[in-house]
C-alpha positions, -999 to 999 in steps of 0.1 A, spaced: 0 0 0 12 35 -9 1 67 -1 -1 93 -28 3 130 -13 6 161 -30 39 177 -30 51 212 -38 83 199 -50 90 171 -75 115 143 -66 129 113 -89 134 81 -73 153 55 -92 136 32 -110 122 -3 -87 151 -25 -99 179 0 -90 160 12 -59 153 -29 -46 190 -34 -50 199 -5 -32 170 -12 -3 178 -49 -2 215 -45 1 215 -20 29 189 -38 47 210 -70 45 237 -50 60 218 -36 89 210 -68 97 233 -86 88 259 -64 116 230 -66 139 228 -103 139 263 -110 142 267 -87 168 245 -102 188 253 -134 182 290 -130 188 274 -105 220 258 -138 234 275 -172 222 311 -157 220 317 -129 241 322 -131 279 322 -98 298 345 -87 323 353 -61 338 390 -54 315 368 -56 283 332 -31 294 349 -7 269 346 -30 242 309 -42 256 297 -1 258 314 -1 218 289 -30 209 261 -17 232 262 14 216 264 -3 182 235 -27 184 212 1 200 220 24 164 213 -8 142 184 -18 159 167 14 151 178 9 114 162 -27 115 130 -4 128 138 15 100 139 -10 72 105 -25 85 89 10 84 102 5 47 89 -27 37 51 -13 54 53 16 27 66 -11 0 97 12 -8 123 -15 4 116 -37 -27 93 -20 -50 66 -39 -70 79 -71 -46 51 -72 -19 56 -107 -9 93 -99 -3 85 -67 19 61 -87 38 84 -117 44 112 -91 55 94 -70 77 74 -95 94 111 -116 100 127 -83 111 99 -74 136 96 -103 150 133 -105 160 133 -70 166 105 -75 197 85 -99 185 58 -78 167 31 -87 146 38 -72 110 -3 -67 103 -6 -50 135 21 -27 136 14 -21 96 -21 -11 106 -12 10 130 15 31 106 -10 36 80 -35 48 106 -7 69 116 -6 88 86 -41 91 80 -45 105 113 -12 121 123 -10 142 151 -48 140 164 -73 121 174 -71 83 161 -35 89 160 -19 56 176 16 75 175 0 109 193 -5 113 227 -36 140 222 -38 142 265 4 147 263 12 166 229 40 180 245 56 158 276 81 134 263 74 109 291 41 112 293 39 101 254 66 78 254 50 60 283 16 57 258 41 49 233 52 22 248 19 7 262 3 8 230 26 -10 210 48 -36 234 19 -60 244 19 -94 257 33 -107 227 63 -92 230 68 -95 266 67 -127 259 91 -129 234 116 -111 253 107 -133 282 112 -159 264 144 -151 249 161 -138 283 149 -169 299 169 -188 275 197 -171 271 201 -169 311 186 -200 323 194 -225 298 227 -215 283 246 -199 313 250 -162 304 252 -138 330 219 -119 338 241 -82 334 260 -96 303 226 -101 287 211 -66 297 242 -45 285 245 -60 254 206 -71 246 179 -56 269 196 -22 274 200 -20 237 164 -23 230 154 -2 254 177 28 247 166 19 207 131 23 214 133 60 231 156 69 201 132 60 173 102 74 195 118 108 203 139 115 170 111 97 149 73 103 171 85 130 199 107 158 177 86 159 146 52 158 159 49 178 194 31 206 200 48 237 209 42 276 208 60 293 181 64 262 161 32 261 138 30 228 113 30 234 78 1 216 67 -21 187 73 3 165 82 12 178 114 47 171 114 84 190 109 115 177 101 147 180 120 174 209 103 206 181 112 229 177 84 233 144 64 256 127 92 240 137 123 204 129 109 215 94 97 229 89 130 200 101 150 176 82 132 187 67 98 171 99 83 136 98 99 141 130 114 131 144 77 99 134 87 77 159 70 94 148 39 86 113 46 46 121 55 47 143 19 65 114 1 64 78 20 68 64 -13 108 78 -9 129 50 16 150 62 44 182 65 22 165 90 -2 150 113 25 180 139 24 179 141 -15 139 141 -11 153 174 16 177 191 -6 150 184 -37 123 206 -18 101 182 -8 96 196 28 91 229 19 62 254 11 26 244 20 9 208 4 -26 215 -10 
């Protein structure tokens, strides 16, 4: 499913089979790096106290990737990951999710497109319409709304396993898998929910979409949040994948008024 705004600015994307490969292949690295680091994290790796520096390195690491897994599922929902391959977006989102916290793909699709039917008001299952300007307050809706039983479970489950069944230290496991996830979660919700779409006087949304997009520089904003700080580029354009999103900026596409 796609959705069509109008845009004040026009923007090129490549055509599907250059713009698949180019998906595909960074998604495969994201997750690739995030895999192995885990699994080296857990099956290989053995903290102490002479190597935390090298844990906090690969803490630190698996809590950016994560949010690009987050990322590259957000992708697949919109059907820019793979173009024209829906089955493949589907297959890869719903894998990616499922590791990611064990979320349901249809549910958490759902919810994005309601997001952007509805963003920033009422119906809005990213908005926090009592909170639409206290960070905690929202994230803390935030996270209620989305990590449910399921994935309590899964995390559960996979802590159980990893402590209780294969011998790894209870702090080993937090550092370099629970703390991750955790940290990953507040930087997707406050550089991709929080920043763009809070209320706040003097800072007036352009149009319908209720959202604004972060001024960070190429670097800092793929660092932040893989580029999903350019978010009222994204909303104008969610045909345009995370990797496009600056050219989709320096193109125009966030600027003026949508009709």
């Amino acid at each position: 499913m796609r959705i069509s705004p109008v845009t004040t600015r026009h923007f090129s994307l490549p055509g599907r089979t250059e713009q698949g490969a180019i998906g595909l292949a960074l998604a495969a690295a994201i997750a690739g790096a995030w895999l192995g680091i885990h699994a080296y994290a857990m099956y290989v790796f053995e903290l102490t106290w002479d190597n935390w520096p090298l844990a906090l390195v690969m803490a630190a690491a698996q809590c950016w990737l994560s949010v690009g897994v987050f990322i590259v599922c957000h992708d697949a929902m919109h059907g820019s990951l793979a173009p024209g391959k829906p089955r493949i977006n589907q297959a890869i989102g719903a894998a990616l999710l499922f590791l990611y916290a064990g979320f349901a793909w249809r549910k958490m699709r759902d919810a994005h497109f309601t997001h952007h039917k509805m963003s920033g008001r009422a119906g809005d299952p990213d908005f926090d319409e009592e909170h639409p300007s206290s960070f905690l307050n929202w994230y803390w809706t935030f996270f209620k709304r989305y990590f449910g039983w399921q994935s309590l479970l899964f995390v559960h489950t996979v802590v159980g396993i990893y402590w209780f069944v294969l011998d790894i230290s209870f702090i080993q496991i937090f550092a370099l898998y629970g703390a991750p996830a955790l940290l990953s979660s507040l930087q997707l919700f406050y550089f991709g929910t929080f920043r763009p779409h809070y209320h706040a006087p003097g800072k007036p949304f352009a149009d319908r979409h209720n959202t604004r997009s972060d001024r960070f520089g190429t670097l800092a904003s793929l660092a932040s949040c893989f580029h999903f700080g350019y978010h009222l580029e994204h909303h104008r354009r969610p045909d345009v994948p995370w990797w496009a999103l600056p050219g989709a900026r320096r193109a125009g596409v966030g600027e003026g008024v949508s009709k």
